[in-house]
C-alpha positions in Angstrom: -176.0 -84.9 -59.5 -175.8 -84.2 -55.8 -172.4 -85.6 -55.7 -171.3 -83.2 -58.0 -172.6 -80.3 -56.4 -171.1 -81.4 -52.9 -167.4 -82.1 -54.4 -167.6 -78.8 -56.4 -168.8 -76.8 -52.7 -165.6 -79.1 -51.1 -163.2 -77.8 -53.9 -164.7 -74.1 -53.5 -164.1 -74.5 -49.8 -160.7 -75.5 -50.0 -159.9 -72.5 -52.6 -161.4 -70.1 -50.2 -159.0 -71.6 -47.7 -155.9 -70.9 -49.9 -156.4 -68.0 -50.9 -157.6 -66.8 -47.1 -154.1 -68.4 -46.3 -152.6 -66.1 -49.0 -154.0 -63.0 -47.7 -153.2 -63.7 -44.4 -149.8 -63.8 -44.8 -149.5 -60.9 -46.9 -151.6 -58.7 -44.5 -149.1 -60.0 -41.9 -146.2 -58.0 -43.0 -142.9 -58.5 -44.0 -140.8 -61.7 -41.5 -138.7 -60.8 -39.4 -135.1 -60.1 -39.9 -134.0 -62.7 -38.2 -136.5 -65.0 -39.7 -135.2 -64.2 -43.6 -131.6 -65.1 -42.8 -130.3 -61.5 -42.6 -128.1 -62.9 -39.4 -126.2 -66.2 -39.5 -125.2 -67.2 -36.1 -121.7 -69.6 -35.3 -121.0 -71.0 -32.1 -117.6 -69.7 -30.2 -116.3 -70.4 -27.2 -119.3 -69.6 -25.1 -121.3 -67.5 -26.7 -121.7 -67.2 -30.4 -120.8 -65.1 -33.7 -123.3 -63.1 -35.4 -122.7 -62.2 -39.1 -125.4 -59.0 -40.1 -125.3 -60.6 -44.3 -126.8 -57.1 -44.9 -123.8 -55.1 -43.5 -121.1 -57.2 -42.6 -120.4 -56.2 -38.9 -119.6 -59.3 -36.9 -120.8 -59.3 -33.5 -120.1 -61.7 -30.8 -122.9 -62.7 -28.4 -122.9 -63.8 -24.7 -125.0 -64.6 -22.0 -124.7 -63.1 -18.7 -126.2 -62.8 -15.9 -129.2 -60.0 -16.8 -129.9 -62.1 -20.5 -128.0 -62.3 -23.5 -125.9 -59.1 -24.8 -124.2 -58.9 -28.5 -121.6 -56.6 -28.9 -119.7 -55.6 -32.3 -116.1 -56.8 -33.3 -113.6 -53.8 -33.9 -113.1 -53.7 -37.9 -110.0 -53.8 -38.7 -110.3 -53.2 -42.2 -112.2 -49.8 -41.6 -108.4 -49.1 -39.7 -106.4 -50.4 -42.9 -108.8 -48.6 -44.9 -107.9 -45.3 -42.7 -104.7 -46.0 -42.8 -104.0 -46.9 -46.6 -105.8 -43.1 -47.2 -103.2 -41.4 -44.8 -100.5 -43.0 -47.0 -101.8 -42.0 -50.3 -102.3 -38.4 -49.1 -98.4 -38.7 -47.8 -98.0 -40.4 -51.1 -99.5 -37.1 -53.1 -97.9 -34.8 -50.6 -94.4 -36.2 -51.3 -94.3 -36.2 -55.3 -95.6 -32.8 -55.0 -92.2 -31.9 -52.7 -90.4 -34.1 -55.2 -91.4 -31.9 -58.1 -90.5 -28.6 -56.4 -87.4 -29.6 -55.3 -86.4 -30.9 -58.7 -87.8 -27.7 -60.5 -85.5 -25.3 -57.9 -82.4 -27.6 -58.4 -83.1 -27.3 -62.2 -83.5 -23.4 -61.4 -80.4 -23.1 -59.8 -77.1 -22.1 -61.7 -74.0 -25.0 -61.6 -71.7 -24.2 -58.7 -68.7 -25.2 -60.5 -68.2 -24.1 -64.3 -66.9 -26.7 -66.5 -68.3 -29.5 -64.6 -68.6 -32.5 -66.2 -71.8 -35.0 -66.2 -70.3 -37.9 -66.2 -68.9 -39.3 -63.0 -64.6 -40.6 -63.3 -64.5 -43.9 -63.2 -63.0 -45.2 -60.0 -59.7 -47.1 -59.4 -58.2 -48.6 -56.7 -54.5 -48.5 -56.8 -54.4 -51.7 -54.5 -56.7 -54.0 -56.0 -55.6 -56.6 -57.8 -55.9 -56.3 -61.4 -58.9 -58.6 -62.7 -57.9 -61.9 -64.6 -58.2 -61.5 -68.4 -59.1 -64.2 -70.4 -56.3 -65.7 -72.8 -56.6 -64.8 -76.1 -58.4 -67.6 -78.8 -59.6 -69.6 -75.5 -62.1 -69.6 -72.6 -58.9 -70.0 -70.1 -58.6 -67.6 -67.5 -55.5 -66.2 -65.9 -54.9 -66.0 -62.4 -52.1 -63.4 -61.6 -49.3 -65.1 -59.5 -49.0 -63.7 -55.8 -46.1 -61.1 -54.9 -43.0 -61.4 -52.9 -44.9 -58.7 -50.6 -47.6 -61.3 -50.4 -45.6 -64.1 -50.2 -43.7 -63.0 -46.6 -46.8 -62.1 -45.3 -48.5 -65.5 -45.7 -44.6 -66.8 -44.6 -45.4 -64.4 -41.4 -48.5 -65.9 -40.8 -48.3 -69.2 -40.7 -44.8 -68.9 -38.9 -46.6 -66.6 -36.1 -49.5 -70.0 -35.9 -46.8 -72.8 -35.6 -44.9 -71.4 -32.8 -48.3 -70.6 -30.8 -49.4 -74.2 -31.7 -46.3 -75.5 -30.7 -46.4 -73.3 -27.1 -50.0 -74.5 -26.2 -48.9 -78.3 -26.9 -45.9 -77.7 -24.7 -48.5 -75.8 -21.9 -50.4 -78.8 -22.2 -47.5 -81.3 -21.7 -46.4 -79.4 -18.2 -49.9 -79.5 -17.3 -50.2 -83.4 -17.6 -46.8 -84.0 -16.0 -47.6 -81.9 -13.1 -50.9 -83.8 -12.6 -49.4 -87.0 -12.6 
């Protein structure tokens, strides 16, 4: 029976001591922040990169001389998010402008009576006329060149043979002088 009664005191003992334990850390307070993973910390060049998981500021971390100083990283999307609000107010500002300038133009009286809404279609007296396709098959004509055309071209190439012919002579003296 003594047994019994000094392993039951040994189990009452070690309760006590859990539950003291318990207590203990609850009077202690909340850990902390650092402790619960608020921070997460990367190493970089020589220092390191602190992440606040809370807030999302970024912070890089050095030490010098007088101890070790953090200092936060410009956010660049609070400046896109600045920015993207500046747009949509130009955004609201212009429609509005759009809609007063389309309700004076509809305001104003034609300057021209008898004008008509659809555009004339435009020609070009000097363009080619387009190939039409032949009638009952997919062939296409091609419109023959003119005599206009035809002397020109003539022209052209005449004008290139004689200076092809001059630089082949110019290159001929050139040789024969050197040699």
């Amino acid at each position: 029976m003594r047994r019994a009664k000094s392993s039951s005191k040994f189990s009452g003992v070690i309760v006590l001591a859990f539950c003291l334990a318990g207590a203990g850390q609850a009077l202690a307070g909340p850990m902390p922040e650092t402790e619960n993973g608020r921070y997460a910390l990367s190493p970089a060049g020589d220092g390191v990169l602190r992440l606040d998981t809370r807030t999302g500021a970024v912070s890089t971390c050095n030490n010098s001389g007088a101890g070790w100083a953090c200092y936060t990283v410009p956010d660049e999307r609070a400046a896109m998010d600045s920015e993207i609000g500046r747009l949509q107010s130009d955004i609201v500002r212009l429609q509005a402008e759009n809609e007063r300038l389309k309700s004076q133009l509809a305001a104003r009286e034609p300057t021209v009576p008898g004008k008509i809404e659809a555009p004339l279609p435009k020609s070009d007296s000097l363009k080619p006329a387009e190939p039409k396709a032949a009638e009952g098959g997919r062939r296409i004509e091609i419109p023959l060149p003119s005599d206009r055309d035809m002397d020109r071209m003539m022209s052209f190439l005449e004008r290139a043979w004689r200076r092809l012919i001059e630089m082949a002579n110019r290159v001929q003296r050139d040789i024969d002088g050197k040699i």
